[in-house]
mmCIF entry with sequence, helices, sheets and N, C-alpha, C, O atoms, coordinates in Angstrom:
data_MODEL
# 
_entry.id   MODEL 
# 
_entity.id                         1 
_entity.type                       polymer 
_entity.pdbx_number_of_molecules   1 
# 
_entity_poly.entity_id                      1 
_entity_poly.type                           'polypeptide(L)' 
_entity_poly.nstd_linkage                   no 
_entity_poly.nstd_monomer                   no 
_entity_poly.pdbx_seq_one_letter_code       
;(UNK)(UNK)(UNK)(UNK)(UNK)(UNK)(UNK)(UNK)(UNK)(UNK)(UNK)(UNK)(UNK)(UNK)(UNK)(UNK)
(UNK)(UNK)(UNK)(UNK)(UNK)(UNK)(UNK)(UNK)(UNK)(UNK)(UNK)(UNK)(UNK)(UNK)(UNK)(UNK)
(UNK)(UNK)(UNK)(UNK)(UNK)(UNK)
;
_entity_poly.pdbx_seq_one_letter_code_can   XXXXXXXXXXXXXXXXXXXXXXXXXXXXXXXXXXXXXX 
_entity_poly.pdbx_strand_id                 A 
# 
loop_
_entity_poly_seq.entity_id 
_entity_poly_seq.num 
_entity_poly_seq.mon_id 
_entity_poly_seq.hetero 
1 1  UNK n 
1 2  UNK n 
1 3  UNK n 
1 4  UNK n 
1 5  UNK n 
1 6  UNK n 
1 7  UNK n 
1 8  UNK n 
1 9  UNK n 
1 10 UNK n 
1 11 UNK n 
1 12 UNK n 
1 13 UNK n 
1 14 UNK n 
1 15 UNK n 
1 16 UNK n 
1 17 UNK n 
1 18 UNK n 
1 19 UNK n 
1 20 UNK n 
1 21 UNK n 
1 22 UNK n 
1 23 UNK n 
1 24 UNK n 
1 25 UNK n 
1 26 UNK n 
1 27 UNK n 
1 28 UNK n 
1 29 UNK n 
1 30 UNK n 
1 31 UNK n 
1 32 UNK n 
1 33 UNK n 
1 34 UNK n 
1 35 UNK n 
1 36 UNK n 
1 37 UNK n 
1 38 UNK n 
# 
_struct_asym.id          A 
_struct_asym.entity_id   1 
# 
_struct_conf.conf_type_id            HELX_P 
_struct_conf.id                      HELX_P1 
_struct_conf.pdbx_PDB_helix_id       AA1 
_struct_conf.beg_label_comp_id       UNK 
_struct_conf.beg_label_asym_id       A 
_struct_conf.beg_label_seq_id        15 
_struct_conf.pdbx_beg_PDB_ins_code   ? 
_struct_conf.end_label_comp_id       UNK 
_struct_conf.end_label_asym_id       A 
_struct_conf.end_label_seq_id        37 
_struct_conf.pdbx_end_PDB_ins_code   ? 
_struct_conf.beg_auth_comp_id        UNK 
_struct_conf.beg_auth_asym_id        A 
_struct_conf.beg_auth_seq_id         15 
_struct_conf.end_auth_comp_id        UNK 
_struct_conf.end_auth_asym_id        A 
_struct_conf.end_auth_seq_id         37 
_struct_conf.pdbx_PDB_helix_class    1 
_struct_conf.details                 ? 
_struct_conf.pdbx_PDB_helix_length   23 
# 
_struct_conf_type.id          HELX_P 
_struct_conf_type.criteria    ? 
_struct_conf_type.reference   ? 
# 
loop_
_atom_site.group_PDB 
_atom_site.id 
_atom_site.type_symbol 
_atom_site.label_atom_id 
_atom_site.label_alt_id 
_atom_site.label_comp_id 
_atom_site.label_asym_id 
_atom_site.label_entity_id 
_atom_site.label_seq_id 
_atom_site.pdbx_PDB_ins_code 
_atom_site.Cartn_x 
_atom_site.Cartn_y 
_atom_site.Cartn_z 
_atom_site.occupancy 
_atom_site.B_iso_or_equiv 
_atom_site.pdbx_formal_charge 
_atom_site.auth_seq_id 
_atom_site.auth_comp_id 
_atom_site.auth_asym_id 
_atom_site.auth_atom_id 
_atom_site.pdbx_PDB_model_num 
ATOM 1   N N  . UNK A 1 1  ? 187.846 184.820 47.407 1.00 0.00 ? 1  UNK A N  1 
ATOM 2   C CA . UNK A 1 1  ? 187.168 184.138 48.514 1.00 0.00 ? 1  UNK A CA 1 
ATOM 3   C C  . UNK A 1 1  ? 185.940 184.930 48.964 1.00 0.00 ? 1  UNK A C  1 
ATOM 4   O O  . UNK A 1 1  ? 186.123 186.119 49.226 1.00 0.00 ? 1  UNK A O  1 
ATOM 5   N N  . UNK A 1 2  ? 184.787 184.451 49.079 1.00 0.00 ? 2  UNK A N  1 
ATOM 6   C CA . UNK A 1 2  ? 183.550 184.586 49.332 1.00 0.00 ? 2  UNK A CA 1 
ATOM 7   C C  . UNK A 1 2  ? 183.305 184.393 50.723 1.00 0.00 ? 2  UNK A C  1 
ATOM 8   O O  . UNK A 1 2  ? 182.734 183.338 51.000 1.00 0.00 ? 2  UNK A O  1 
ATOM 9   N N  . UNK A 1 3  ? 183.593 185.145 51.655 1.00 0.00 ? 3  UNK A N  1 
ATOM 10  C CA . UNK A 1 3  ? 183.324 184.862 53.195 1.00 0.00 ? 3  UNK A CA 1 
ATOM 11  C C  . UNK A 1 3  ? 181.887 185.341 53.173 1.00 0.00 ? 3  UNK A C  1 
ATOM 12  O O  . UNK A 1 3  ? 180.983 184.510 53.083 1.00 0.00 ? 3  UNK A O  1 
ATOM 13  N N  . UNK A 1 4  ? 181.775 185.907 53.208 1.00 0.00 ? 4  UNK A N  1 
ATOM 14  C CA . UNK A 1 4  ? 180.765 186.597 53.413 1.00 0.00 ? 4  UNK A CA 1 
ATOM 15  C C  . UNK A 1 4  ? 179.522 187.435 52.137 1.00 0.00 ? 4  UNK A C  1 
ATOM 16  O O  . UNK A 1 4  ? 178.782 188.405 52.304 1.00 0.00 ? 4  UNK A O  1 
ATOM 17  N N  . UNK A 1 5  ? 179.684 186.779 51.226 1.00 0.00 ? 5  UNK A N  1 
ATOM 18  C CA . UNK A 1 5  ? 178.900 187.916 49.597 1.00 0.00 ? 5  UNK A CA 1 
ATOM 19  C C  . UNK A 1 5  ? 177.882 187.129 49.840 1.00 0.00 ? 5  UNK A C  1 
ATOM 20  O O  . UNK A 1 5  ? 178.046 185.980 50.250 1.00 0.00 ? 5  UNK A O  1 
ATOM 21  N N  . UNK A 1 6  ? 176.531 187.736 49.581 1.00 0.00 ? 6  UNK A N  1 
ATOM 22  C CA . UNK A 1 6  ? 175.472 187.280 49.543 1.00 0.00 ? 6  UNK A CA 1 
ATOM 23  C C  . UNK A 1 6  ? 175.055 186.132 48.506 1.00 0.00 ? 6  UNK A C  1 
ATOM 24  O O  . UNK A 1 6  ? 174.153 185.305 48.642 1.00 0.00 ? 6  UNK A O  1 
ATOM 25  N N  . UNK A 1 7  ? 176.179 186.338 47.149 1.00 0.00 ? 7  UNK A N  1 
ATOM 26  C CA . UNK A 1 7  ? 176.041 185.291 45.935 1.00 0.00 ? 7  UNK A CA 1 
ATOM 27  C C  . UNK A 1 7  ? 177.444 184.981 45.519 1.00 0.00 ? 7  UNK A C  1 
ATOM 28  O O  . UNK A 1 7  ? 178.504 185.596 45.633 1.00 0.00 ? 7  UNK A O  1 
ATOM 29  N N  . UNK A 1 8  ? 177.196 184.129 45.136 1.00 0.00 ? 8  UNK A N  1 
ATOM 30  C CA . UNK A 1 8  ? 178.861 183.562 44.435 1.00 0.00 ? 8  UNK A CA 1 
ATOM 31  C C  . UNK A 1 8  ? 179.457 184.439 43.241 1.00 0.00 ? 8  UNK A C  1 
ATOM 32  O O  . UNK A 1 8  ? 178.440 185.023 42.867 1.00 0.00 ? 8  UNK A O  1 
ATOM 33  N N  . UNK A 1 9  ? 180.378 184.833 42.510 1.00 0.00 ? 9  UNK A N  1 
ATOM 34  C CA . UNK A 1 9  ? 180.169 185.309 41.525 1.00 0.00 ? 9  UNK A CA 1 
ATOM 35  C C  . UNK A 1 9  ? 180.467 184.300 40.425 1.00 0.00 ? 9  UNK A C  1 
ATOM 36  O O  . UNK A 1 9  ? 181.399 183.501 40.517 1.00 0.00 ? 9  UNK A O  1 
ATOM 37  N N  . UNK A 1 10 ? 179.723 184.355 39.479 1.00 0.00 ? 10 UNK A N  1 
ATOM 38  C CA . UNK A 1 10 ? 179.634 183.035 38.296 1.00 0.00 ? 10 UNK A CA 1 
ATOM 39  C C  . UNK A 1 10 ? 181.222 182.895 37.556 1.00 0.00 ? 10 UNK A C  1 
ATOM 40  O O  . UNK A 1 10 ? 182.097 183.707 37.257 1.00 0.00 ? 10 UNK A O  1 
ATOM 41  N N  . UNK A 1 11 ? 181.085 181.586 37.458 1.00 0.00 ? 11 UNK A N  1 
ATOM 42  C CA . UNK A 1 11 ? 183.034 181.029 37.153 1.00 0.00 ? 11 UNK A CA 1 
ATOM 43  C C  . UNK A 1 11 ? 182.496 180.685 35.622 1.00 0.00 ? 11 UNK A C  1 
ATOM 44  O O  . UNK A 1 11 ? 181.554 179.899 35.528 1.00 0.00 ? 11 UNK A O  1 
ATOM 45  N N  . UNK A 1 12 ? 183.105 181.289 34.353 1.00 0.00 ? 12 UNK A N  1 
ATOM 46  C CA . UNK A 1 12 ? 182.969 180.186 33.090 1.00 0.00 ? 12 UNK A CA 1 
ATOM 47  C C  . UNK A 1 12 ? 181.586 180.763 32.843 1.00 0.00 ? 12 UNK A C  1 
ATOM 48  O O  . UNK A 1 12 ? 181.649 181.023 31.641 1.00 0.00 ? 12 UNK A O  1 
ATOM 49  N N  . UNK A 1 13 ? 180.429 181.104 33.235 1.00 0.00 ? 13 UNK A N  1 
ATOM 50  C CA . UNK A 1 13 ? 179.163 181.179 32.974 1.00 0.00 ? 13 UNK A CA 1 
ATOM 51  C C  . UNK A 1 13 ? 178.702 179.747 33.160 1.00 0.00 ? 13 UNK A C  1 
ATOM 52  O O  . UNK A 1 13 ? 177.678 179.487 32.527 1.00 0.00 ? 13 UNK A O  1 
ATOM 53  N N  . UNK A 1 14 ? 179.131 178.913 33.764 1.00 0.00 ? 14 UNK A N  1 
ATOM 54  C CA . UNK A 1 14 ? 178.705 178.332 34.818 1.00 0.00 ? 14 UNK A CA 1 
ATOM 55  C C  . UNK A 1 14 ? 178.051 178.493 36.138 1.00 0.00 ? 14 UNK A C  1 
ATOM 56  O O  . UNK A 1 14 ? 178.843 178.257 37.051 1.00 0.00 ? 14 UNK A O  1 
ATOM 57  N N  . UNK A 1 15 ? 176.700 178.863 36.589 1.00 0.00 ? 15 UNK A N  1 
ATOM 58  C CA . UNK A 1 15 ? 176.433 179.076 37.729 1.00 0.00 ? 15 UNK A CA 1 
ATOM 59  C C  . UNK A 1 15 ? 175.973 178.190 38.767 1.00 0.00 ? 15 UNK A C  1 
ATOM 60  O O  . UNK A 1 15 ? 175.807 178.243 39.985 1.00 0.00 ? 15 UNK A O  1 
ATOM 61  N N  . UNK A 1 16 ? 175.848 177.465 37.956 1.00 0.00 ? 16 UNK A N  1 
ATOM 62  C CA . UNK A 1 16 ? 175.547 176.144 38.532 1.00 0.00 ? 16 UNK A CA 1 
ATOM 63  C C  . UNK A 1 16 ? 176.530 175.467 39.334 1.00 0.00 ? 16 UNK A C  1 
ATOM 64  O O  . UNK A 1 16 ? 176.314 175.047 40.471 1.00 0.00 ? 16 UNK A O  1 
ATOM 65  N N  . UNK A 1 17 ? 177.678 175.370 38.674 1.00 0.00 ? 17 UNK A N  1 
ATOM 66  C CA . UNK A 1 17 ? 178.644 174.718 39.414 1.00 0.00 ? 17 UNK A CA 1 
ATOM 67  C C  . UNK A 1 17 ? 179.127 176.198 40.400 1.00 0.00 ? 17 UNK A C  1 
ATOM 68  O O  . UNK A 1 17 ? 179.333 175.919 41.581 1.00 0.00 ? 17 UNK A O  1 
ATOM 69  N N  . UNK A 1 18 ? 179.258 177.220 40.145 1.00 0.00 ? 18 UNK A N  1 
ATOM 70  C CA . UNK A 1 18 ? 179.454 178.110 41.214 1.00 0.00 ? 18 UNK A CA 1 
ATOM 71  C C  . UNK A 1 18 ? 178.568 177.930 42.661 1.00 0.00 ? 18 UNK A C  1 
ATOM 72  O O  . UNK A 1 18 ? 178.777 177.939 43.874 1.00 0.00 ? 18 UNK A O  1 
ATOM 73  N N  . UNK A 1 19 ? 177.498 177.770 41.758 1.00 0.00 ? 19 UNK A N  1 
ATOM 74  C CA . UNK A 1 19 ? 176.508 177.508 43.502 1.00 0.00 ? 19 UNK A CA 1 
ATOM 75  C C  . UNK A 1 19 ? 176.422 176.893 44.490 1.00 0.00 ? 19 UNK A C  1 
ATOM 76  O O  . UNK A 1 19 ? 176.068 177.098 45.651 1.00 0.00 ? 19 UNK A O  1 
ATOM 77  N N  . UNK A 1 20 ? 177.218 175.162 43.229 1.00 0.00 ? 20 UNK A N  1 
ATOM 78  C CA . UNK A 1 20 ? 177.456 174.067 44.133 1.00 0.00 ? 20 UNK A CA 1 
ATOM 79  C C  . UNK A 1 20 ? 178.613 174.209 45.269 1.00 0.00 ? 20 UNK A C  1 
ATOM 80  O O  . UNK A 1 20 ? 178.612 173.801 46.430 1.00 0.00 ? 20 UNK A O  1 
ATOM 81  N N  . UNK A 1 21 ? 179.874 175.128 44.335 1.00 0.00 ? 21 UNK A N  1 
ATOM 82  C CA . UNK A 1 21 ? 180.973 175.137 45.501 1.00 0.00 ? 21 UNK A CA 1 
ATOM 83  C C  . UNK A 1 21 ? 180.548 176.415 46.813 1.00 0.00 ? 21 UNK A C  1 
ATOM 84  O O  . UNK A 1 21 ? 180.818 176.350 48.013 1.00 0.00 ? 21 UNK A O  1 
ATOM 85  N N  . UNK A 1 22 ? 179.935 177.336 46.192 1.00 0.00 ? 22 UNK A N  1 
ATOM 86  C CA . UNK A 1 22 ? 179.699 177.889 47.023 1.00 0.00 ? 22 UNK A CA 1 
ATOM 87  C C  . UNK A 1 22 ? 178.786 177.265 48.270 1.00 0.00 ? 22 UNK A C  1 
ATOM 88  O O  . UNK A 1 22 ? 179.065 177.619 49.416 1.00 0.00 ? 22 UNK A O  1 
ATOM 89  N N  . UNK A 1 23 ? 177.723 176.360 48.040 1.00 0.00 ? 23 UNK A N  1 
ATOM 90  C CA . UNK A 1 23 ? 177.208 175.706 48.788 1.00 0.00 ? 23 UNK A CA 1 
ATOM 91  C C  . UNK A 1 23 ? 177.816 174.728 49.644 1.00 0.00 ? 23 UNK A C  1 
ATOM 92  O O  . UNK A 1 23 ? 177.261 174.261 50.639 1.00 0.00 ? 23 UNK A O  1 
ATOM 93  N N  . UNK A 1 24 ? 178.815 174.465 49.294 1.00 0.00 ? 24 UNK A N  1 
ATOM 94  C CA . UNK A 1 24 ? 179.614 173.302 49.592 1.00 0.00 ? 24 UNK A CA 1 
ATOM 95  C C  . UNK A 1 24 ? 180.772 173.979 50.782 1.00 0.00 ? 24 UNK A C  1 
ATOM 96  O O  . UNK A 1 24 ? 181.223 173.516 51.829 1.00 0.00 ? 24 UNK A O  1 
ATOM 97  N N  . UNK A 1 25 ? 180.978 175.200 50.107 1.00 0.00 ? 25 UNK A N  1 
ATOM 98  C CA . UNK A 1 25 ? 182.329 175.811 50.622 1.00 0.00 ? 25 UNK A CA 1 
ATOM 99  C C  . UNK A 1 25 ? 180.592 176.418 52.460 1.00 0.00 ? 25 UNK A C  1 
ATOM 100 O O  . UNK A 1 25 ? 180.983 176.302 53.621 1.00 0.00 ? 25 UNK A O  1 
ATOM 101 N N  . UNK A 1 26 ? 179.723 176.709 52.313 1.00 0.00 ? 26 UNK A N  1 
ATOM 102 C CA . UNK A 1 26 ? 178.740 177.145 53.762 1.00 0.00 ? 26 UNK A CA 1 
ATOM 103 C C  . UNK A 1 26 ? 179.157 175.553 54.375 1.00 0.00 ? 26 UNK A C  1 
ATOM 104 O O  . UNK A 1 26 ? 179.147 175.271 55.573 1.00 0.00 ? 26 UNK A O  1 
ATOM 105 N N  . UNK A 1 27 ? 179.465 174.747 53.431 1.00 0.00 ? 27 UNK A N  1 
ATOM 106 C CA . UNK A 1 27 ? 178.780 173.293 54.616 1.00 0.00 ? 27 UNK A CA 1 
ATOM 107 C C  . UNK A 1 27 ? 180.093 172.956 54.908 1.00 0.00 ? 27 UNK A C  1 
ATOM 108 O O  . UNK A 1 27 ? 180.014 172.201 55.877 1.00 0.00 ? 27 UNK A O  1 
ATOM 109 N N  . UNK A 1 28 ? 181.539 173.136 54.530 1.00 0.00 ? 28 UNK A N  1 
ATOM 110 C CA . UNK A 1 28 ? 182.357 173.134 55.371 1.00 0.00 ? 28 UNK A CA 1 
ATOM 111 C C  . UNK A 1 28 ? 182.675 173.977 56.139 1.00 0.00 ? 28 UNK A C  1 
ATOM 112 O O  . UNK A 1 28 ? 183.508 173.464 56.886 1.00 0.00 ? 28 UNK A O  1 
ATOM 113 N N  . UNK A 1 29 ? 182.536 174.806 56.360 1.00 0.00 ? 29 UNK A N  1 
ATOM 114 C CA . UNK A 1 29 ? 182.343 176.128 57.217 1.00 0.00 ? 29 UNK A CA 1 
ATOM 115 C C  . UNK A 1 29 ? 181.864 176.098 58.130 1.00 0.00 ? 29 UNK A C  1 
ATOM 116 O O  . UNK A 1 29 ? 182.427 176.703 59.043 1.00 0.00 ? 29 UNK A O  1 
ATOM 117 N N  . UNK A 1 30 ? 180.303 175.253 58.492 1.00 0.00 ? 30 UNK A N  1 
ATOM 118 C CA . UNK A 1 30 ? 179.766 174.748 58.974 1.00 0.00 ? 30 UNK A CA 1 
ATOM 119 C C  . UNK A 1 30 ? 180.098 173.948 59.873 1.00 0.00 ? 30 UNK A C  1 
ATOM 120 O O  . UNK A 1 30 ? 179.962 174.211 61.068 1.00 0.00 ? 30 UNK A O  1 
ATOM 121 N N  . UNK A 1 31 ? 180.638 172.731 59.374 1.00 0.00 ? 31 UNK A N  1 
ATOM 122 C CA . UNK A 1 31 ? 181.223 171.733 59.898 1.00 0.00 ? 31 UNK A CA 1 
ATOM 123 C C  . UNK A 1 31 ? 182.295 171.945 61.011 1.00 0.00 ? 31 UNK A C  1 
ATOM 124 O O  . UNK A 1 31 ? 182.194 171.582 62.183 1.00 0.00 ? 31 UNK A O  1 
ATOM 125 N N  . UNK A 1 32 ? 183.722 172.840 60.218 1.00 0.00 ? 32 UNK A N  1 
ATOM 126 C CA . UNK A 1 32 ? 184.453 173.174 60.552 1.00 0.00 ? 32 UNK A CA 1 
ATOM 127 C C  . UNK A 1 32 ? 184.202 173.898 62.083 1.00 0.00 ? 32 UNK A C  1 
ATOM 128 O O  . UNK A 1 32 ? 184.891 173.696 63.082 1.00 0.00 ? 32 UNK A O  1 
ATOM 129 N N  . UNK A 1 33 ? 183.258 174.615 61.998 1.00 0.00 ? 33 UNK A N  1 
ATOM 130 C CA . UNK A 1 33 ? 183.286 175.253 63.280 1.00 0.00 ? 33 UNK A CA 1 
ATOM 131 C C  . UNK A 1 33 ? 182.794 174.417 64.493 1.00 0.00 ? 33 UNK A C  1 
ATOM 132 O O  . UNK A 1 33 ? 183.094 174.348 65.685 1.00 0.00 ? 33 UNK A O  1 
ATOM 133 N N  . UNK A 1 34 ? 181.768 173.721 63.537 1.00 0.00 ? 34 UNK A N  1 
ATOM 134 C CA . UNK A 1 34 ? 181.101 172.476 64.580 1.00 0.00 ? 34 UNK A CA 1 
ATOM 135 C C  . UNK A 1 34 ? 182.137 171.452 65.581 1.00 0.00 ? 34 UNK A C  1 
ATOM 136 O O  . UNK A 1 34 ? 182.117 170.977 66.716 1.00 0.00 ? 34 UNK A O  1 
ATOM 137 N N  . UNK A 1 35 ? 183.117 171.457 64.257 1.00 0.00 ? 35 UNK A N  1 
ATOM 138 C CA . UNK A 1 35 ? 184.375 170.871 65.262 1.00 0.00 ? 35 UNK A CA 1 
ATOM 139 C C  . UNK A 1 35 ? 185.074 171.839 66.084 1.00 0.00 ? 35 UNK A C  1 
ATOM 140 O O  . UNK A 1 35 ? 185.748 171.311 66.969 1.00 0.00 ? 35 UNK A O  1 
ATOM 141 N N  . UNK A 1 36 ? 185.102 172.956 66.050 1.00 0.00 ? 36 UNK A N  1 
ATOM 142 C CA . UNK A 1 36 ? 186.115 173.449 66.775 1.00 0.00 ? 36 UNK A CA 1 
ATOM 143 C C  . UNK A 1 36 ? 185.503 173.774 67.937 1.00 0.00 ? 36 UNK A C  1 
ATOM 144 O O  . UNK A 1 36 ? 186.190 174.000 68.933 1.00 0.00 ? 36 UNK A O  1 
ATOM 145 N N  . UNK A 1 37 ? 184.048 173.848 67.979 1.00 0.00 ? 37 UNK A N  1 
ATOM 146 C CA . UNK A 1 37 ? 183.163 174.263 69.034 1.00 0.00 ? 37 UNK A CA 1 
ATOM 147 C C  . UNK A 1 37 ? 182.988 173.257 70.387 1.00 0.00 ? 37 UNK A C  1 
ATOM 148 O O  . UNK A 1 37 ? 182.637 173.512 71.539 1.00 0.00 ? 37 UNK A O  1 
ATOM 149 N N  . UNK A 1 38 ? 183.409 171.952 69.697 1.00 0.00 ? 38 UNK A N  1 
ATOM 150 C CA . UNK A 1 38 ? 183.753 170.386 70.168 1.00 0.00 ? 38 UNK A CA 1 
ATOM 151 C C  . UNK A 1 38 ? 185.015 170.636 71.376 1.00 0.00 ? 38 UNK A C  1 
ATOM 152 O O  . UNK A 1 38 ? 185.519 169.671 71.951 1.00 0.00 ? 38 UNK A O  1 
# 
C-alpha cells in the first residue's frame, strides 16, 4: 500500500496500468475524506 510514495511501484512492467490505480486509488481518497468531512 502506497499511502504516501511519491510513485507507484510498476506491477508486471506495466506502468501504465500502475498509474491508473494509483491515480484512482488519490481519487478515492479524495472522495472518501470529502465524505467524512460531510
Amino acid at each position: 500500500m502506497g499511502l504516501y510514495s511519491p510513485a507507484p511501484p510498476p506491477t508486471d512492467g506495466e506502468p501504465g496500468h500502475a498509474e491508473k490505480t494509483y491515480t484512482l486509488e488519490i481519487a478515492t481518497r479524495r472522495s472518501r475524506s470529502a465524505m467524512l468531512r460531510r
